[in-house]
Every structure is written in structure tokens, then in C-alpha cells.
N, CA, C and O atoms as a MOPAC input file, in Angstrom:
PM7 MOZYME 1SCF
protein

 N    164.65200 1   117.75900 1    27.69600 1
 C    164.36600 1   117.84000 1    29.10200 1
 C    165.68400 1   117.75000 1    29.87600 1
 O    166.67500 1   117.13000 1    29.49000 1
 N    165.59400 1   118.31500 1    30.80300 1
 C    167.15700 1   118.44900 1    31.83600 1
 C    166.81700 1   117.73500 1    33.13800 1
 O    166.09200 1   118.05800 1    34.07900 1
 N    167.68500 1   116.49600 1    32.85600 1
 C    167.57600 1   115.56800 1    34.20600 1
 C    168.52200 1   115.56000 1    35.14600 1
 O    168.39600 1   114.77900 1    36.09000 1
 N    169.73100 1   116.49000 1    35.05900 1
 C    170.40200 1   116.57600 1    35.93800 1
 C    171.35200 1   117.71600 1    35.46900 1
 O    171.75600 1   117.90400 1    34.32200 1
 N    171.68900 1   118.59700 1    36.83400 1
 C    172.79500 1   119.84800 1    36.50300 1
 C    173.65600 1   119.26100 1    37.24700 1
 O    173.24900 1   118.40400 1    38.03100 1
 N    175.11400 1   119.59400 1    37.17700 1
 C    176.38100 1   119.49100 1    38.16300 1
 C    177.01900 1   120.46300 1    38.02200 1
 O    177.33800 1   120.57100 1    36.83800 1
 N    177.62300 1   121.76100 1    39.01300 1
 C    178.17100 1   122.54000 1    39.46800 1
 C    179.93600 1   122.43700 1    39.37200 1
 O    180.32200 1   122.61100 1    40.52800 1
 N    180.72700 1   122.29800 1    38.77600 1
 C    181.97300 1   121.58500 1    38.92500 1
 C    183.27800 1   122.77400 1    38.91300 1
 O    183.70300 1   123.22900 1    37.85000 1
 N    183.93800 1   123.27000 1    40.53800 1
 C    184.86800 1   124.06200 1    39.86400 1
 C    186.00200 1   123.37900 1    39.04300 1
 O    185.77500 1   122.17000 1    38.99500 1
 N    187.16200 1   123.72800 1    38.36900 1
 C    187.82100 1   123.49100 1    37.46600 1
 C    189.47200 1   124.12400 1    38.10700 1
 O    190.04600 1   125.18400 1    37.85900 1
 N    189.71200 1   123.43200 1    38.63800 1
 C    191.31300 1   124.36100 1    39.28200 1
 C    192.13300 1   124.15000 1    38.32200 1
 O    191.74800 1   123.04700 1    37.93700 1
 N    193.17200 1   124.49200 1    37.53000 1
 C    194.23500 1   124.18100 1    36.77000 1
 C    195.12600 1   122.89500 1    37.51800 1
 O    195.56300 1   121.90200 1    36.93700 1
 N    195.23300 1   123.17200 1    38.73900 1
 C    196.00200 1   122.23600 1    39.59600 1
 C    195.38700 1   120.53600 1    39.08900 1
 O    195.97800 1   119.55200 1    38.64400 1
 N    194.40400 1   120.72200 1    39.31100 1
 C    193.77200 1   119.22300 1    39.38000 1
 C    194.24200 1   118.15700 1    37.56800 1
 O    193.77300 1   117.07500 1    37.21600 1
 N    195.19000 1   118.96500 1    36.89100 1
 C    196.27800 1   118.30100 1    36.07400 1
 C    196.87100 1   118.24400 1    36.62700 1
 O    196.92400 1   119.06100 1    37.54600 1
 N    198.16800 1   116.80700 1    36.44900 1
 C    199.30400 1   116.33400 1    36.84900 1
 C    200.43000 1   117.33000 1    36.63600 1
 O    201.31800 1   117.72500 1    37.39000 1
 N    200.15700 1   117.57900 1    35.52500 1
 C    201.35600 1   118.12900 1    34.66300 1
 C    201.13400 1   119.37800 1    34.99200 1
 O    202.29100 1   119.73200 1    35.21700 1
 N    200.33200 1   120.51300 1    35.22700 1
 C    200.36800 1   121.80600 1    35.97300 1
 C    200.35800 1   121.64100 1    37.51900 1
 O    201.11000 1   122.31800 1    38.22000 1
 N    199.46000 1   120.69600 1    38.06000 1
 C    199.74000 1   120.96300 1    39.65800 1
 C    201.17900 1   119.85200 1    40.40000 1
 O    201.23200 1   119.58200 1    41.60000 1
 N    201.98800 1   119.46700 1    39.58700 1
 C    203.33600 1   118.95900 1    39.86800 1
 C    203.17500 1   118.49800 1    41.89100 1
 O    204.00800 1   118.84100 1    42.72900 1
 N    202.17600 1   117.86500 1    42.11900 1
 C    201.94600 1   117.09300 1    43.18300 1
 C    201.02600 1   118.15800 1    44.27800 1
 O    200.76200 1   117.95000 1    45.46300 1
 N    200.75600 1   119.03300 1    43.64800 1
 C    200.08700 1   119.68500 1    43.88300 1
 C    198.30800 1   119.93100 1    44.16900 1
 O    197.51500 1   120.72300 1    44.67900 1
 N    198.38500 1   118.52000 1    43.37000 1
 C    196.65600 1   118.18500 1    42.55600 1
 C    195.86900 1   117.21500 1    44.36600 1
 O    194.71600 1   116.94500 1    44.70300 1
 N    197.25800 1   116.99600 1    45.05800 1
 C    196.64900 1   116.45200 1    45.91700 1
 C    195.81100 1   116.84800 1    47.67400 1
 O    195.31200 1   116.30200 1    48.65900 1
 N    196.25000 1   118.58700 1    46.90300 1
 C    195.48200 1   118.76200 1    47.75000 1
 C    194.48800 1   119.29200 1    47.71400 1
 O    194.12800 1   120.22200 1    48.43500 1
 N    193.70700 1   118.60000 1    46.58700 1
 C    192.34900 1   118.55000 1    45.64300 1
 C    192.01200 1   117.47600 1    45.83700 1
 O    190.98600 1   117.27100 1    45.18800 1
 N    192.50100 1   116.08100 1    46.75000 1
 C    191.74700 1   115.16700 1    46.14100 1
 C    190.01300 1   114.71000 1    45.98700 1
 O    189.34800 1   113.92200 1    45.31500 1
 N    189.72400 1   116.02400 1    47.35000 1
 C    187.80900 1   115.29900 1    47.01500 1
 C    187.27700 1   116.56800 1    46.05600 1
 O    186.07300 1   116.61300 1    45.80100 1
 N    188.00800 1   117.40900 1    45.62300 1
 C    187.45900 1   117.55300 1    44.51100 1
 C    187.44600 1   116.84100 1    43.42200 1
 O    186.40800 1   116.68400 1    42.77800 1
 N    188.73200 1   116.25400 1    43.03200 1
 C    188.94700 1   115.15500 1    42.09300 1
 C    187.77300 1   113.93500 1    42.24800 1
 O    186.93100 1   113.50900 1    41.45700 1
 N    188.08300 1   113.61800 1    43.49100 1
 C    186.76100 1   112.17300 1    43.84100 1
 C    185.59100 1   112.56500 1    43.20900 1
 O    185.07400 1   111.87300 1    42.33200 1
 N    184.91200 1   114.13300 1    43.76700 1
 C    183.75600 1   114.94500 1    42.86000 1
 C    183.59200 1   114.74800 1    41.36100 1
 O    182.50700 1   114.47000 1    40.85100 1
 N    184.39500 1   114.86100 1    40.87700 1
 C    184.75700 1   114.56200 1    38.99800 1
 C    184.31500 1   113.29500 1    38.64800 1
 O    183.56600 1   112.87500 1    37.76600 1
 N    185.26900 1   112.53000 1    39.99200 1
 C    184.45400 1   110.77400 1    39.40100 1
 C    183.60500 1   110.56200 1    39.60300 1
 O    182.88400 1   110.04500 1    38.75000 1
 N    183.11000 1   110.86000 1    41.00700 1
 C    181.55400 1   110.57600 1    40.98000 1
 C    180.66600 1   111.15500 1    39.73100 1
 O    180.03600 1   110.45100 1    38.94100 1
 N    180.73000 1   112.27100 1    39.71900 1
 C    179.42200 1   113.12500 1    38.49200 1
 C    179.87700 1   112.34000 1    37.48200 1
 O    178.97100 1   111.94600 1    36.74700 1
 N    181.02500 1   111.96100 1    37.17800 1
 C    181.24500 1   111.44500 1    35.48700 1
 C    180.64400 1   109.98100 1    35.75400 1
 O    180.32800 1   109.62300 1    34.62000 1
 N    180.31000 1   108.92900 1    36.64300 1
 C    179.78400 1   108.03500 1    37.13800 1
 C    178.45500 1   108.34800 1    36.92900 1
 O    177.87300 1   108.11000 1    35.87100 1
 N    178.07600 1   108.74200 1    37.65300 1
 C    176.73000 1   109.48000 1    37.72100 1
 C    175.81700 1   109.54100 1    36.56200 1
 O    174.72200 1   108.98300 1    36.47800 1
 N    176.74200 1   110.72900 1    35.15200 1
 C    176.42000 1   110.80900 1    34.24500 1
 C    176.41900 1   109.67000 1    33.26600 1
 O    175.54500 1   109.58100 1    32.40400 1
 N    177.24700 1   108.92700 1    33.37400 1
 C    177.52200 1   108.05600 1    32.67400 1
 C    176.06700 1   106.74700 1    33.23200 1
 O    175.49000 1   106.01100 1    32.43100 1
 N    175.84600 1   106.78300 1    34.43500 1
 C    174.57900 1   106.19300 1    34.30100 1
 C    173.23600 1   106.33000 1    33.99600 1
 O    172.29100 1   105.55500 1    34.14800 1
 N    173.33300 1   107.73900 1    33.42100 1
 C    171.63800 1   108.10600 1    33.16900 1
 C    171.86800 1   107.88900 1    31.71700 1
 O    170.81800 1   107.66200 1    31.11500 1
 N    173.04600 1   107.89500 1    30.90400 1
 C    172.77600 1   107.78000 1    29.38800 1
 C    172.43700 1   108.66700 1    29.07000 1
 O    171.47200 1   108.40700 1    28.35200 1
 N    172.63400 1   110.07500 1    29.12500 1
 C    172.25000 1   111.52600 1    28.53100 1
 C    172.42800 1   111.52200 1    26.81100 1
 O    173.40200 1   111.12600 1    26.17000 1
 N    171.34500 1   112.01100 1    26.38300 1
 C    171.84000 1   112.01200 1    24.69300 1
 C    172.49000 1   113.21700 1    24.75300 1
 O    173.45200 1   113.32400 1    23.99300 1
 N    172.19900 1   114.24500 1    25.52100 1
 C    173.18000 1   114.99100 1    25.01200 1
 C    173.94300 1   115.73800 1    26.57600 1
 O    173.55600 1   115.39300 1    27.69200 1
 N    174.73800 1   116.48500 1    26.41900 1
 C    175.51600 1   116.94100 1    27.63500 1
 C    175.85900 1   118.51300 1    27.27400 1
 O    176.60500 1   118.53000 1    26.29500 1
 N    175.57700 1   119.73300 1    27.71200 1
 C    175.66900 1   120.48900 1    27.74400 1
 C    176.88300 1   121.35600 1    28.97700 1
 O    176.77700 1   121.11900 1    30.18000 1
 N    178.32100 1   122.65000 1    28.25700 1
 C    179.12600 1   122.34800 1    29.67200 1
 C    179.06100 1   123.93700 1    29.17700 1
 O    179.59600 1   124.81600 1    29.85300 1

């Protein structure tokens, strides 16, 4: 059963080491990442599909 989808783009920037201070002007996408990984991490999914 599927209890939750998340939509997540993926910029290369949002690494340190490719976006060289660059990543910050991503940061609520980044915040986005923590939340869903929060998120996910509270429902206990057996499995995770990406």
C-alpha cells in the first residue's frame, strides 16, 4: 500500500562540493529534503521506492 508520495527536484548544486557556495541559493529546497526525510522517517516505511 502507498502511504505517501514526495515530488523532490534534485539540482546538482544542492552538493557542497559541486555548488561551491552556490547550494545557498537553494536553501528551502534543501529545508524540503529535511523535512520529507523527517517525515519519512516517521511513518517507518518498509519499503521506499525513488
Amino acid at each position: 500500500m502507498i502511504i505517501k508520495a514526495y515530488v523532490l527536484p534534485h539540482p546538482p548544486i544542492i552538493l557542497p562540493e559541486i555548488g561551491r557556495g552556490e547550494e545557498k541559493k537553494i536553501k528551502d529546497t534543501s529545508a524540503a529534503f529535511h523535512r520529507a526525510a523527517r517525515e519519512i522517517a516517521e511513518l517507518k516505511p518498509e519499503s521506499i521506492i525513488i
